[in-house]
C-alpha positions in Angstrom: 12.7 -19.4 -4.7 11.6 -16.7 -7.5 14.5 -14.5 -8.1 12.8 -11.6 -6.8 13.8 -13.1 -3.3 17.3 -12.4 -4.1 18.8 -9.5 -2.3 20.5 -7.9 -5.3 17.2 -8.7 -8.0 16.3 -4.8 -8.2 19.9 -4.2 -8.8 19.9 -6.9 -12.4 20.6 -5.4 -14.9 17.5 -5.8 -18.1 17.9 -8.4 -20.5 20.1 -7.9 -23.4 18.4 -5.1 -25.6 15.7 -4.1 -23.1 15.6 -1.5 -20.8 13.5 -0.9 -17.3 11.9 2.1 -18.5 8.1 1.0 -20.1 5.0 2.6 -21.4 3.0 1.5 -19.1 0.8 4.1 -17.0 -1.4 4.3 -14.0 -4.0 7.4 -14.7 -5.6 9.3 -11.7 -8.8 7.6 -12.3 -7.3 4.5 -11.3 -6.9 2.9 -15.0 -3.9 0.9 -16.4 -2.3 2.3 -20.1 0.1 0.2 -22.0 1.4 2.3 -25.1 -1.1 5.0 -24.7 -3.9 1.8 -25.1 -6.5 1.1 -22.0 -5.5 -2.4 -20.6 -8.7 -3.8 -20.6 -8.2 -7.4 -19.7 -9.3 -7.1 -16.2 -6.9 -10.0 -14.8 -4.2 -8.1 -16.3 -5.4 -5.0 -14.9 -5.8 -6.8 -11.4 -2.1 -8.3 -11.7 0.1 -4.9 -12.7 -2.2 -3.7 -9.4 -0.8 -6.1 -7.5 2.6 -6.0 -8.9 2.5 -2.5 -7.9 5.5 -1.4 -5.4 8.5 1.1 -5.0 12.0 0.3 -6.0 14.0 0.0 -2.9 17.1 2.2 -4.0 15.0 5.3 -6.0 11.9 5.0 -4.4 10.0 5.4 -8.2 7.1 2.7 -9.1 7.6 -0.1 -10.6 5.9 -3.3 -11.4 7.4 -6.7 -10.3 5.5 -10.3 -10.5 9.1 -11.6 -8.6 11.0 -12.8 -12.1 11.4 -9.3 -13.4 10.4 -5.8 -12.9 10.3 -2.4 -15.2 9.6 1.1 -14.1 6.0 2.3 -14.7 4.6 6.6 -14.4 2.2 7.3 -11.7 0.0 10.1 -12.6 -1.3 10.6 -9.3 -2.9 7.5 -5.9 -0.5 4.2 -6.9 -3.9 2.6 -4.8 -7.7 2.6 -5.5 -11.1 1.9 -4.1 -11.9 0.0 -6.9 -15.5 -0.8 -5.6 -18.1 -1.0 -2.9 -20.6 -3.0 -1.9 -23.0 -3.9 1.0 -22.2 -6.7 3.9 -25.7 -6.6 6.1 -25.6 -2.7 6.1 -21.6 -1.8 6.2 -19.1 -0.7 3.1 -16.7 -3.3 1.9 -14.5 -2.0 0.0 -12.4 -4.1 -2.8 -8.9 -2.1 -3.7 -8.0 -2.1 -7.2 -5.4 -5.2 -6.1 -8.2 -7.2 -5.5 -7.7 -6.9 -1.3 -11.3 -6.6 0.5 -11.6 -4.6 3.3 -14.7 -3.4 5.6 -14.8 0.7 5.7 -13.0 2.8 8.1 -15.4 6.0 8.2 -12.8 7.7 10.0 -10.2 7.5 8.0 -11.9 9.0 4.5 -11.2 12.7 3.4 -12.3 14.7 0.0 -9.9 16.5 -2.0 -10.1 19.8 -3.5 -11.7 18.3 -6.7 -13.8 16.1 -4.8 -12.9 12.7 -5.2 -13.0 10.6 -2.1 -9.8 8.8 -0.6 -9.3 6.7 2.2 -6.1 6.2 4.5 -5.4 2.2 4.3 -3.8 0.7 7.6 -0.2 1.1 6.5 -0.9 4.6 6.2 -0.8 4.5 2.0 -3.6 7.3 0.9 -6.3 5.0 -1.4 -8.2 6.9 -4.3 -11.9 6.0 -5.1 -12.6 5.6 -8.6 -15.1 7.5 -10.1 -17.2 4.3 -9.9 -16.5 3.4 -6.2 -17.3 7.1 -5.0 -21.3 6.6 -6.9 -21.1 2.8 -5.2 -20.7 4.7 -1.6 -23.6 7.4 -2.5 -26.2 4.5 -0.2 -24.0 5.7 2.9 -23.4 9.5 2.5 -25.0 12.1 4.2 -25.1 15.7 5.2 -25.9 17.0 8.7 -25.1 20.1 10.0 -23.8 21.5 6.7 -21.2 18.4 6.4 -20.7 15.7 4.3 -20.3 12.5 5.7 -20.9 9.0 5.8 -23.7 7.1 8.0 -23.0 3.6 9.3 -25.7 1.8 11.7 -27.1 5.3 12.9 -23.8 6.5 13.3 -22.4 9.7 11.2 -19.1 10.2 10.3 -17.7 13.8 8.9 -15.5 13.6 5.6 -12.6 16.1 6.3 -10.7 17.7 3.8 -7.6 16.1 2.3 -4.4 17.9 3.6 -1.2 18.3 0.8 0.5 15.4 2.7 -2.3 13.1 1.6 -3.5 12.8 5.4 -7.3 13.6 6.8 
């Protein structure tokens, strides 16, 4: 049992001389900053992803691997299309977690600045990185004046991204 299965483990106080509060950052581009310092380990990078979560009592982001956990600021998505890649014709997406999923055309909107995002199946809006949105340039299109994406002969508008996050 880690102690992060403990009903009170979000309520622990830090270790002596430590505090919850870190330097750690998530940019709107979907990269990790420790310090003001890229993390560029990409395991690292792949693991405070994963660790991403909400604390159950303030609702900020934090980061817990299940033995201990420190808050974390969240510039903008807490989850990322971190890349895309053909399967016989069809997106497959791999979120910055390391989680693959095949592409729901239906559930992608564009914000006002233009980057791509995609509503995940829990309902948690998904940012595409700046390199994910060039991986997915194979499948867009335009008809009729819209943007979309084309799947098997099969086009799919992008609709605009509302202020709730929702297409």
């Amino acid at each position: 049992m880690k102690p992060g299965d403990h009903p009170e483990f979000f309520r622990f106080p830090p270790p002596e001389g430590r505090s919850r509060e870190s330097s750690i950052r998530l940019a709107k581009d979907g990269r990790f900053f420790h310090e003001g310092a890229p993390v560029a380990h990409p395991g690292m990078h792949r693991a405070f992803a994963s660790w991403l979560r909400r604390h159950p009592d303030d609702g900020r982001f934090i980061l817990s691997n299940g033995y201990d956990w420190s808050y974390l600021t969240v510039e903008g998505a807490a989850r990322f299309v971190r890349t895309v890649r053909d399967q016989e014709g069809h997106p497959l997406l791999e979120l910055l977690d390391g989680q693959e999923l095949e592409l729901d055309p239906e559930a992608l909107c564009v914000d006002a600045e233009g980057a791509l995002w995609l509503r995940l199946a829990d309902g948690d809006p998904a940012r595409f990185t700046p390199a994910a949105q060039l991986e997915i340039a194979p499948w867009l299109g335009e008809r009729e004046g819209g943007i979309g994406i084309e799947i098997a002969g099969r086009f799919f508008g992008i609709s605009p991204r509302n202020e709730d996050g929702a297409a």
